[in-house]
TORNU-224236 format. One record per atom (N, C-alpha, C): residue in one letter; y negated, z, x negated. Coordinates in pm, whole numbers, plus 50000, padded with zeros to 5 digits. Example, Ala and Ser with C-alpha at 12.3 -4.5 7.8 and 13.67 -1.06 7.14 Angstrom:
% TORNU-224236
A505695078048681A504505078048770A503305078048680S502255070848715S501065071448633S499975078748710
% end
This chain:
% TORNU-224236
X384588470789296X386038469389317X386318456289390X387298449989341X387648433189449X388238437089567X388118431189639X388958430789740X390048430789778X390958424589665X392318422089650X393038439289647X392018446389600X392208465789556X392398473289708X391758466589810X391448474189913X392868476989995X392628484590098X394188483090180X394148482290276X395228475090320X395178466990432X394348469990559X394388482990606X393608491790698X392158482790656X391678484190546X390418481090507X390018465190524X390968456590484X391128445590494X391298440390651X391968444390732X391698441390883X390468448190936X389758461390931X388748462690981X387468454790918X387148448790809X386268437490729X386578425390842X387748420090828X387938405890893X387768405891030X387258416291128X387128418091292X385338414991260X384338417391140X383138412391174X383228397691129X384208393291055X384038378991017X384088371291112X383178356191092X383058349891219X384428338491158X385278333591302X386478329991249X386018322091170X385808304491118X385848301090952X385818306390867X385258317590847X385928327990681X386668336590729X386888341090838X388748344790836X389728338190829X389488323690845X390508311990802X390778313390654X389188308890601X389198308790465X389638320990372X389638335890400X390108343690332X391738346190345X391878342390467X393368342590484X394388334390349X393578321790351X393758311090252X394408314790113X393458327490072X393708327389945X394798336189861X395298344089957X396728346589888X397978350089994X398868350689949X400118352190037X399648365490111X399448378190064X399278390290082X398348392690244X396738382790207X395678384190319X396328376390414X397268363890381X397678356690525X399078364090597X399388372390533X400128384090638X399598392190693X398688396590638X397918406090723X397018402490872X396158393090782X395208387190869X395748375290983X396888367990966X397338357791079X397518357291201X397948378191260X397898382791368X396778380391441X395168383591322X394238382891369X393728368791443X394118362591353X393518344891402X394208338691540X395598343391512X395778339891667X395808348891782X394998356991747X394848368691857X393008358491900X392578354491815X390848346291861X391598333291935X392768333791877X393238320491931X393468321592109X393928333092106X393858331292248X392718338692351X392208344492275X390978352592374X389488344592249X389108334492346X388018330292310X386448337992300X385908327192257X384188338792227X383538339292359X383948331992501X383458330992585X384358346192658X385098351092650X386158363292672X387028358892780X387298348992783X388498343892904X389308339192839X390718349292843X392268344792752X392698332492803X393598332492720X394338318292758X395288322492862X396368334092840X396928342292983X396088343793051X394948344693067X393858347893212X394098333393312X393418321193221X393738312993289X394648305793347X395788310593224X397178302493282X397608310093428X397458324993424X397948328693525X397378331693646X395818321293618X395438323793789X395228311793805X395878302393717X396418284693824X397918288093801X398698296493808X400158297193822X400828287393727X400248287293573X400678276593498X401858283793426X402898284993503X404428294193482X404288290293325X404648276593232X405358276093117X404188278493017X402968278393074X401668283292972X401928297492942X402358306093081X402258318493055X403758319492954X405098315492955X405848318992934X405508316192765X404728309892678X404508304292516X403188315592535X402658316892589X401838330192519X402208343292527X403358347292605X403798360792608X404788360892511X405518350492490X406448341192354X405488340792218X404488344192223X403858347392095X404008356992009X404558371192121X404408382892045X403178390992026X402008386192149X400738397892099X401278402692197X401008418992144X400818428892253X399758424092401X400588421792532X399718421392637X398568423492676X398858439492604X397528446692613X396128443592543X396518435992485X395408429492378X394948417492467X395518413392571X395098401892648X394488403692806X394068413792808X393548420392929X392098417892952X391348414592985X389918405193032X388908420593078X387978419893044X386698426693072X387148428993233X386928416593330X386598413393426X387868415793535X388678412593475X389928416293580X391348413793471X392108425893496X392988422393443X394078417293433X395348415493392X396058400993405X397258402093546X397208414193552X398478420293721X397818415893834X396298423693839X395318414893908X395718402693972X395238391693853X395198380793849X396248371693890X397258376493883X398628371793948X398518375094103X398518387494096X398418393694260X397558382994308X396198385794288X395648372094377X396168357194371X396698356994268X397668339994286X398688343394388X398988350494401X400568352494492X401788346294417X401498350394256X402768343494217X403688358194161X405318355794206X405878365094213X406708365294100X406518352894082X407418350393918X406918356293763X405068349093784X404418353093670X404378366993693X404118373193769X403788388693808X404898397993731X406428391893743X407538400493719X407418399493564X407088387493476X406908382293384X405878391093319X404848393993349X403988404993296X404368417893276X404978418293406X405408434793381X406818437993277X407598426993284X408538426693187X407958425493002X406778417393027X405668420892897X405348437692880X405108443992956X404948452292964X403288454592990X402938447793038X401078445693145X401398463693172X400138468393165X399888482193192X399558484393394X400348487693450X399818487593601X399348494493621X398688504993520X397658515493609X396248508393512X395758495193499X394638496593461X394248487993576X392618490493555X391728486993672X390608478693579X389918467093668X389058462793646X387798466493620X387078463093501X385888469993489X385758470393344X386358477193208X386298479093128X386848472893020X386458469392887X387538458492790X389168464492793X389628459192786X391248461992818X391978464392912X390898460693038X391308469093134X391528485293137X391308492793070X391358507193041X390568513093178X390218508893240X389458521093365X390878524093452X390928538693454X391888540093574X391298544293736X392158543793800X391388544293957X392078537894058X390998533594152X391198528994284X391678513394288X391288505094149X391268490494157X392598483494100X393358497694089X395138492994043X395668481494085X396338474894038X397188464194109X398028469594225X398468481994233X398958484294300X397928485294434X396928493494424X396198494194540X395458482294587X395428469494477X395318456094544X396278449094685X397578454794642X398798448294716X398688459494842X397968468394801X397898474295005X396478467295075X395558466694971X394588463695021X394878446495126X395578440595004X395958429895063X397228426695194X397698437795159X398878440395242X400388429195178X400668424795024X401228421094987X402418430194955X403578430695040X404928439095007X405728431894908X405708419394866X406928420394755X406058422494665X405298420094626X404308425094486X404508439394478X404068447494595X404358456094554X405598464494525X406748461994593X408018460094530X407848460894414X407538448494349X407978452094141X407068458794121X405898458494210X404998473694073X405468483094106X405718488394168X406638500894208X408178502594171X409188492994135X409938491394039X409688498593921X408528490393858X407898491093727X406808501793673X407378516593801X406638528293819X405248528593763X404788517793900X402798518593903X402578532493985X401748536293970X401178548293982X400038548494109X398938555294122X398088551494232X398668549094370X399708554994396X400998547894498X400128559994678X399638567494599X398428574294738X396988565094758X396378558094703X395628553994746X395888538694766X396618533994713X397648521194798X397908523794928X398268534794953X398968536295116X397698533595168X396928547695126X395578548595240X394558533195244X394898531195126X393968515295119X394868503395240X395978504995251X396848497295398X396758503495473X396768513895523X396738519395653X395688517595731X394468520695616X392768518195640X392638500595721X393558494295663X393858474895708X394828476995851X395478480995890X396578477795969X397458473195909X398138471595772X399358465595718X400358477095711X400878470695763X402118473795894X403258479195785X403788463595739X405148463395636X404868472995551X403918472995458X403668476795343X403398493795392X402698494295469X402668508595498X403968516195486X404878506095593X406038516595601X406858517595420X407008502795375X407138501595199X406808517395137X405648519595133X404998533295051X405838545195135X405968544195249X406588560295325X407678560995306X408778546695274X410008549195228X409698551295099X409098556195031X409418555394875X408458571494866X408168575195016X407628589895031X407158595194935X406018587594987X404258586294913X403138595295076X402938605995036X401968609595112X400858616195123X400128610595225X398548612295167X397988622495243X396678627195293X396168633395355X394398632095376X394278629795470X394848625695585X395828615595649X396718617295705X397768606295722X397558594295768X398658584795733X398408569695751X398538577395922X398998581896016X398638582796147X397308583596175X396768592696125X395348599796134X394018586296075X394738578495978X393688571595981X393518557896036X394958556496097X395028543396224X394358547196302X394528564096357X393108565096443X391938565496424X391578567796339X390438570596297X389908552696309X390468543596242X389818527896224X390188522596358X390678529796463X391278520096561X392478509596623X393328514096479X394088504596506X395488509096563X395218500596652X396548507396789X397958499596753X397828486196663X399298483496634X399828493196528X399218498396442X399588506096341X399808517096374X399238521096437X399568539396546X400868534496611X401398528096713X402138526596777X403418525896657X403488519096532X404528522396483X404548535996386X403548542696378X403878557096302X404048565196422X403378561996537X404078575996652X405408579796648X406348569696599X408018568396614X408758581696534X408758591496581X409228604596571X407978615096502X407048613196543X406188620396509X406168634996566X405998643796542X405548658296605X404528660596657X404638671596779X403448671696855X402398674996768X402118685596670X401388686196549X400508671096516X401698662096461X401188650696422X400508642896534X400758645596627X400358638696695X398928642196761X398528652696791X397408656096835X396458658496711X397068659396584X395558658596492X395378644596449X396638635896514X395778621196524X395098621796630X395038626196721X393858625096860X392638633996825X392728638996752X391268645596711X390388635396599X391348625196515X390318616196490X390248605596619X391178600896659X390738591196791X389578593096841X389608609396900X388628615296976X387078615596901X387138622896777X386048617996687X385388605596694X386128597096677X385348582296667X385118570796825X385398581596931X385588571097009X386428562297094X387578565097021X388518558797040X389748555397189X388938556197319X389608558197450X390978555897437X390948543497419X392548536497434X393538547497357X393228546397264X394298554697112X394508570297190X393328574097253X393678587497277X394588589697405X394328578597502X395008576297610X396698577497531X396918569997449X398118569297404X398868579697366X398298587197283X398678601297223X398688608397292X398018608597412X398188622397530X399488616097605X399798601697617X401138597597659X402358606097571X402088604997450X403338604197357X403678619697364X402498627597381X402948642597408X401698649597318X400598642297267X399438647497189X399048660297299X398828674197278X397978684097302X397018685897382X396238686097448X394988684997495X394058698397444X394968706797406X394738718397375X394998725097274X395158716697166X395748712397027X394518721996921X394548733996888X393938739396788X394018733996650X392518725296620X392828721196476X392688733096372X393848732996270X394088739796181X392968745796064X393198758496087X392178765595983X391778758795835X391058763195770X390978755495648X392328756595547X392108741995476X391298732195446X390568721695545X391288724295679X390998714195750X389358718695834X389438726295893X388068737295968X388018750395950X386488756195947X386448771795927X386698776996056X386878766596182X387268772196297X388118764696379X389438771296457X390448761096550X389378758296654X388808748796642X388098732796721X389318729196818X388738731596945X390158724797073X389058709397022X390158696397095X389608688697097X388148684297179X388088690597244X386798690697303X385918694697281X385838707097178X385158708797121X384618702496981X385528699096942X385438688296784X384828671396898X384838669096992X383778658497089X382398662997060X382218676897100X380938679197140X380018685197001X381378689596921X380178692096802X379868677596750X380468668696740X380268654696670X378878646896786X378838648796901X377848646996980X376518652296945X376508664296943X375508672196890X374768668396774X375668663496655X374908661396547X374928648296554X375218635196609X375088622096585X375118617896758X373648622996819X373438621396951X373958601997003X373528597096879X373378579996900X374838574996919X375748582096968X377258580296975X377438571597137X378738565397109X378928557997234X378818566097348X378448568897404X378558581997567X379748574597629X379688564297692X380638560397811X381678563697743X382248563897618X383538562297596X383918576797588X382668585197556X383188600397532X383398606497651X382728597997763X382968605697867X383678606697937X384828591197954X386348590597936X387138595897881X386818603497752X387578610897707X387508622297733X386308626897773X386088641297845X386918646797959X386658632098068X387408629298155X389178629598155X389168625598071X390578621698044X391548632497980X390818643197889X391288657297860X391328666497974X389878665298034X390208680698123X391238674898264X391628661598291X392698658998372X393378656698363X393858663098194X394898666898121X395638678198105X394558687698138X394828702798149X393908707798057X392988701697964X392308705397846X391458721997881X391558726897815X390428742597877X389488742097783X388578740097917X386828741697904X386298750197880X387178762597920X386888776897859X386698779897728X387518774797631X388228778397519X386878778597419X386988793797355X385768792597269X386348797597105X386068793497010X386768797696872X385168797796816X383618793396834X382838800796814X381898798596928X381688786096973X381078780897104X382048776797172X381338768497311X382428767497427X381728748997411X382838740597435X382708726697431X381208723697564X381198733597679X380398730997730X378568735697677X379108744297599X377838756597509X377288744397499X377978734997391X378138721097342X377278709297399X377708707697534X377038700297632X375798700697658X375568717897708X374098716097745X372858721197652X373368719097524X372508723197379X372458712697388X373028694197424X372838685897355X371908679597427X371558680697532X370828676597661X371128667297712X370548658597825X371378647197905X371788639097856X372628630697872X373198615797841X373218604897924X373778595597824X373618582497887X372048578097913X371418584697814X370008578597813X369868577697650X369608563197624X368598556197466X368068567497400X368258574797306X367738581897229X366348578097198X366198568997157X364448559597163X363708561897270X364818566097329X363408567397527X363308575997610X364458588397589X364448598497660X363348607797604X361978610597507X361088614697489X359928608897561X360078597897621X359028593597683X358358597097785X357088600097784X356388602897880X356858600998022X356748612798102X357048604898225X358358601098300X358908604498140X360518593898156X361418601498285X361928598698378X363088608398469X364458604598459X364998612798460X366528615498440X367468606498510X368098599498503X369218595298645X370318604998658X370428605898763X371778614898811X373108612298674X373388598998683X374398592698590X374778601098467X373418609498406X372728614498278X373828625498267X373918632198389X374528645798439X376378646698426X377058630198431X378118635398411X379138641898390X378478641098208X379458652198122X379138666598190X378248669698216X378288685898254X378718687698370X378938674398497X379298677698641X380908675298570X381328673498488X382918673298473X383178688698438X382338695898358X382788706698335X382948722398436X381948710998519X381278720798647X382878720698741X383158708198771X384288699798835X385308709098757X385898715598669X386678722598593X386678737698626X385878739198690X385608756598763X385068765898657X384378756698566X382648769298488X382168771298594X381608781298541X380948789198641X379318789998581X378428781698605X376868775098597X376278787298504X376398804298533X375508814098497X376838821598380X378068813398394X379068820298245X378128818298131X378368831198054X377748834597910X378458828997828X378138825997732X379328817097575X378688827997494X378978820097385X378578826997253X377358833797273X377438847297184X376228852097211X375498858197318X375868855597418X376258862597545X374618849197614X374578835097528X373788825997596X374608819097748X373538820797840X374338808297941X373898795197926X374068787197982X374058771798022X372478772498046X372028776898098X370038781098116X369618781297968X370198791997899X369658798197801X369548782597681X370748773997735X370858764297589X369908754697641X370128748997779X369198740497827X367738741497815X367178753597802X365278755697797X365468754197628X366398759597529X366408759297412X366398745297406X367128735897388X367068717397408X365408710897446X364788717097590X363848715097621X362668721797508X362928730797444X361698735797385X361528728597255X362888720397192X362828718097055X362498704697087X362238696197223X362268678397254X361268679497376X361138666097386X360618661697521X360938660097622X362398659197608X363068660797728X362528663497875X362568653197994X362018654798091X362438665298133X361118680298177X361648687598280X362838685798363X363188676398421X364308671798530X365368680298493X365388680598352X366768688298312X366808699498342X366118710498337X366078721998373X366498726098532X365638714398597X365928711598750X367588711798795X368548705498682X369738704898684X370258716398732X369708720998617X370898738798627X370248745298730X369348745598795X368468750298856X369058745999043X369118733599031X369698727099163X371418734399161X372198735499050X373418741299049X373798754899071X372668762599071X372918774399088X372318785398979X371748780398842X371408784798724X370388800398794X370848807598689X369528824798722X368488822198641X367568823998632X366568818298504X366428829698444X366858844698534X367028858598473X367748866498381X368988857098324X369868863298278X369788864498126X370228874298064X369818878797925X371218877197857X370828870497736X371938868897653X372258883797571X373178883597464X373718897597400X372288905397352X371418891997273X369888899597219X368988905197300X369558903797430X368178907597505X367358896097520X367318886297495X366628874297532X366698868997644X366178866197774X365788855197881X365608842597826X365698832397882X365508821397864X363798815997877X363248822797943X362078826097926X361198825797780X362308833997705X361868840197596X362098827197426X362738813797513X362788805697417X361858797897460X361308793097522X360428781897521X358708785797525X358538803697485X357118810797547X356388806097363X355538799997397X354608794897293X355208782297262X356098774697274X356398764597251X356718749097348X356248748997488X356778739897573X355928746197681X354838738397757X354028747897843X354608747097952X355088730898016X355398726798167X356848736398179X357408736098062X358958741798105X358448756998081X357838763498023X357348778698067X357108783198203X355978776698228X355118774198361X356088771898532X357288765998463X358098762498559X358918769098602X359288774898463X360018788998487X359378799598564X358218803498544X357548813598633X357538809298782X357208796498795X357668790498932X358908793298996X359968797098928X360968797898942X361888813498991X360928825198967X360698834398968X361158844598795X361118834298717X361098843298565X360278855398564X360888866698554X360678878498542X359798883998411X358538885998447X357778885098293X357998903598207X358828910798294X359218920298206X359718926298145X360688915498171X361928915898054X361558918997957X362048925697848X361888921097678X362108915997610X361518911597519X362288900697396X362708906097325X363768902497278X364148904297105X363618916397036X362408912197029X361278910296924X360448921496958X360488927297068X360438936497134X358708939797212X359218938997357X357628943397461X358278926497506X358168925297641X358308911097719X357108901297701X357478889997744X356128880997748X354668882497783X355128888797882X354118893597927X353518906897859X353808914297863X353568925497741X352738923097615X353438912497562X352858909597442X352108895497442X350648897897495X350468882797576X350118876097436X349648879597286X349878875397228X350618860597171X351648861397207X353008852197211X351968842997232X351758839897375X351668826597442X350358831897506X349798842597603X348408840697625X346708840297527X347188837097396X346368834797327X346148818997313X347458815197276X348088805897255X347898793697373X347958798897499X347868791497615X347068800897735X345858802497761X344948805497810X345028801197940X345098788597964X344988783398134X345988784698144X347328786798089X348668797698160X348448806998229X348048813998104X347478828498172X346488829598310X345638823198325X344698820998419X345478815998523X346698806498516X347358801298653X348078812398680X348728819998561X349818834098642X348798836198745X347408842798718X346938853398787X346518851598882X346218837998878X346028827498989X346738830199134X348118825299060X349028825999139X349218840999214X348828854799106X349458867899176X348468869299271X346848862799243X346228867299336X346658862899511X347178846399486X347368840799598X348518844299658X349178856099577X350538859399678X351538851999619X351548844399532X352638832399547X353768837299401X353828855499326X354168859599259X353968865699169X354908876799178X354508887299087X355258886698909X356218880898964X357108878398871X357328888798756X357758901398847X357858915498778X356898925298700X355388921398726X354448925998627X353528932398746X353228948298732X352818954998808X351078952198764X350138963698837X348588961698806X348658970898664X349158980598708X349518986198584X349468981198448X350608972098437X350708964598357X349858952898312X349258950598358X348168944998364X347058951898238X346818958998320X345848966998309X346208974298118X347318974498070X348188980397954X347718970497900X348088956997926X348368943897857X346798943697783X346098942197918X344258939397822X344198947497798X344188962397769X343728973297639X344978969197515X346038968597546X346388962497370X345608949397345X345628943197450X345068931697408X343488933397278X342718937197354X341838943297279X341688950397161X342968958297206X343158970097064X343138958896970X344048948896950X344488940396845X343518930796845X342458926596893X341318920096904X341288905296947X342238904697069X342208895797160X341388897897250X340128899997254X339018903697339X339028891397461X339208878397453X339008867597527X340218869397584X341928870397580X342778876897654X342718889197736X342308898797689X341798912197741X340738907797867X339888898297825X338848900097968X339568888698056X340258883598030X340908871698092X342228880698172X343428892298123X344008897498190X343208907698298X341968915898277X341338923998310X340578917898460X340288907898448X340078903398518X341068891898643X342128898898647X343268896998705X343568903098751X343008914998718X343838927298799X342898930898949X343668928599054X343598935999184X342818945199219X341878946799267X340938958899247X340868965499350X342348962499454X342368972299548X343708981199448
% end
C-alpha cells in the first residue's frame, strides 16, 4: 500500500522516527503531507536534539520579545516543557514577572514539577512551592491567581525559611497545614516568624507551639510562649497527635531518653523555666517526667565518657533531678508501676556503666533501697546477676535479701540467680554475716534451706559454699 493511502494518525506517528532531512523531504511532496507534518518541523524547530527549547533559553536570560514570537507560534506550551526544569520554574528563578504572567496566560501547566519529559511529575517541586521556598510573593500572587495548586506545601516550604510576607500571602488565601506554620517556626527556631503568628493566637495554639520549642531545644522561643500565655501544663492532644496527653515535661524527658546526645544546658533551662512556671512534676498520663529523669541517668556528662572506668560524677550532673526534688517529689514516691526513683536508677545502672556515684545520689537524698514496686520487685531484684559493684552495694546498704522476686523465692532464696553466677558475692555476704556487719534479712535457717535446694538442683559448689556460712552456734 503507498503511503499517500495511510491516515494521517499513521502519517504523523512514521514522521516522529524520521530524522529531520526526510521529514523536510516528505513534507515536500504534496500539499496534503505539508499540512500535516509542518506542525511537526517546527515543533524540532524549537526543541532541539540537544533538549533545550528555544522558550527555555529565552526565558532564563529574560529575552521578553524571544519569548513573546515563540508563544506567537501557536505550539501548545506544553509541548515546550524541558526534561530538566520546566518553563514557570525557569522564570521564577529569573525573577521575571512579566515573562512569568506571559506563560501562564499561555497556559504553562503550574502543577508540573521538574524531573520528567513534559514536566509531568507532580509534587513538592511546583512553581508554586519554589516561590515559598524562595520566599518570592508577587510570583506567587499570579500562580495563585492562575489556581496553582500545592498551595500546603508552599506554606510549609516558607515557614520552614522564615519568609515572613509570603507566609502570611498563603494564610490570607487560608491555606492550612499541619503542623502549623506556628509549630514549625518553633520547631526551626525562628523567633521573627513566631513573633508574627503569635498575633491572636490561642492558648491551644500556643502551647503546642512550645511543645515543639521544647522538643528541639529551643530556650528563647519557649521563654516567649510562656510570656504570651503558652501552658506549662498544656496536655498534648490524643491521637493523631499522641497515644498519650504528654505535659510538656514530659514530651522533654521522653525525647531525652531516647536521643541522650541532646543539648542538656538548654533543657535544663527549660526544666527550670517550666516548673517556675507552675509546671507539675507530678503529672503522670503513663510515666512521671521525673520517672523520666532518673531512667535516663546523670547529665551534663559526654555520652563518650560517662562509661569510663573510674569515671565520677560532678555534682553539676545532678541538676535536673535536684530541680524536681526542689518541686516537693518526694525521693521514695512510686510512678508507674508502683517503681520509685531507686527502682529506675539501679535499672539505668544495670543496663550501663554508669559510675556507682549515681546510686549514691538517691541514697545521700533519702532513697529506701527496700521498697517494692506493684510486682513485688526491690530494686535489688534488677541489677542481681547483672552489675556486681551496684549489687554488692546495695547489700551494703542494708538490701533485704528476703524479699521476693517477681519470679518468685528472693535473691537470696534462689541463689541460683546470682550465687552461681557470682561466687565471691556470695562468699563476701557471709563474710560479712559472720563479722556482724549484716544480716540483711536472711536467718541460719535460711541458710541452711538455701544449700539443700541448692544441691537438690545440683549446685553442689553453692550448697557447700552457703553451708558453710552458716553459724554453728
Amino acid at each position: 500500500m503507498s503511503i499517500n493511502h495511510l491516515p494521517n494518525e499513521l502519517i504523523i506517528l512514521i514522521s516522529e522516527s524520521l530524522p529531520t532531512p526526510a521529514l523536510n523531504a516528505l513534507l515536500r511532496t504534496s500539499n496534503r503531507f505539508a499540512l500535516v507534518l509542518t506542525p511537526s518541523l517546527h515543533n524540532r524547530a524549537l526543541i532541539g536534539d540537544d533538549k533545550c527549547s528555544a522558550l527555555h533559553w529565552a526565558v532564563t536570560r529574560c529575552h521578553l520579545p524571544m519569548v513573546r514570537i515563540i508563544l506567537n507560534t501557536g505550539t501548545p506550551i506544553s509541548q515546550l516543557q524541558l526534561v530538566f526544569e520546566p518553563v514557570l520554574q525557569s522564570a521564577i528563578h529569573a525573577k521575571d514577572l512579566t515573562i512569568l504572567r506571559l506563560l501562564l496566560e499561555a497556559g504553562a501547566d503550574t502543577e508540573a514539577s521538574p524531573g520528567l519529559a513534559g514536566g509531568s511529575k507532580k509534587g513538592k517541586g511546583t512553581a508554586l512551592v519554589l516561590c515559598g521556598v524562595l520566599g518570592l510573593v508577587d510570583a506567587a500572587r499570579l500562580l495563585l491567581a492562575a489556581g496553582a495548586r500545592e498551595r500546603e506545601h508552599a506554606l510549609r516550604s516558607a515557614a520552614k525559611r522564615g519568609h515572613i510576607e509570603i507566609v502570611k500571602l498563603f494564610l490570607d488565601h487560608n491555606v492550612t497545614i499541619d503542623p502549623s506554620p506556628m509549630c514549625i517556626a518553633a520547631k526551626f527556631g525562628d523567633e521573627k516568624l513566631l513573633n508574627y503568628l503569635m498575633q491572636g493566637a490561642s492558648k491551644d495554639q500556643l502551647s503546642l507551639a512550645m511543645l515543639d520549642a521544647i522538643y528541639f531545644g529551643h530556650t528563647n522561643l519557649v521563654r516567649i510562649l510562656l510570656d504570651s500565655g503558652a501552658d506549662p501544663n498544656y496536655k498534648l492532644p490524643k491521637p493523631p497527635y499522641s497515644s498519650k496527653q504528654d505535659t510538656p515535661l514530659i514530651q522533654l524527658f521522653r525525647r531525652l531518653h531516647l536521643d541522650p546526645s541532646g543539648h542538656m544546658e538548654s533543657h535544663i533551662d527549660i526544666v527550670e523555666m517550666l516548673i517556675s512556671r507552675g509546671a507539675d512534676a507530678t503529672y503522670s498520663s503513663h510515666t512521671t517526667a521525673f520517672s523520666w529523669a532518673c531512667l535516663g541517668g546523670p547529665r551534663l556528662i559526654p555520652v563518650t565518657d560517662i562509661d569510663q572506668p573510674g569515671r565520677t560524677i560532678p555534682e553539676s550532673a545532678y541538676k535536673l533531678l535536684d530541680l524536681f526534688l526542689s518541686a516537693g517529689i518526694d525521693i521514695n514516691s512510686p510512678g508507674p508501676q508502683g517503681n520509685t526513683p531507686v527502682h529506675l536508677a539501679v535499672c539505668h545502672l544495670a543496663l550501663r556503666q554508669t559510675p556507682i556515684d549515681y546510686l549514691e545520689y538517691f541514697i545521700s537524698r533519702g532513697a529506701d533501697v527496700n521498697t517494692v514496686n506493684n510486682a513485688g520487685g526491690a530494686p535489688l531484684h534488677k541489677v542481681a546477676g547483672l552489675r556486681k559493684d551496684v549489687f554488692m552495694r546495695l547489700i551494703e546498704l542494708g538490701a533485704d535479701l528476703s524479699i521476693s522476686d517477681p519470679s518468685g523465692g528472693g535473691p537470696m532464696m534462689d541463689v541460683a540467680n546470682w550465687g552461681t553466677t557470682w561466687p565471691d558475692v556470695l562468699k563476701w555476704y557471709l563474710r560479712r554475716r559472720r563479722e556482724g556487719l549484716g544480716f540483711n534479712g536472711i536467718s541460719e535457717t535460711a541458710l541452711l534451706n538455701a544449700s539443700r535446694n541448692a544441691g537438690l538442683r545440683g549446685g553442689i559448689e553453692v550448697s557447700k559454699i552457703l553451708l558453710a556460712g552458716v553459724n554453728p552456734g
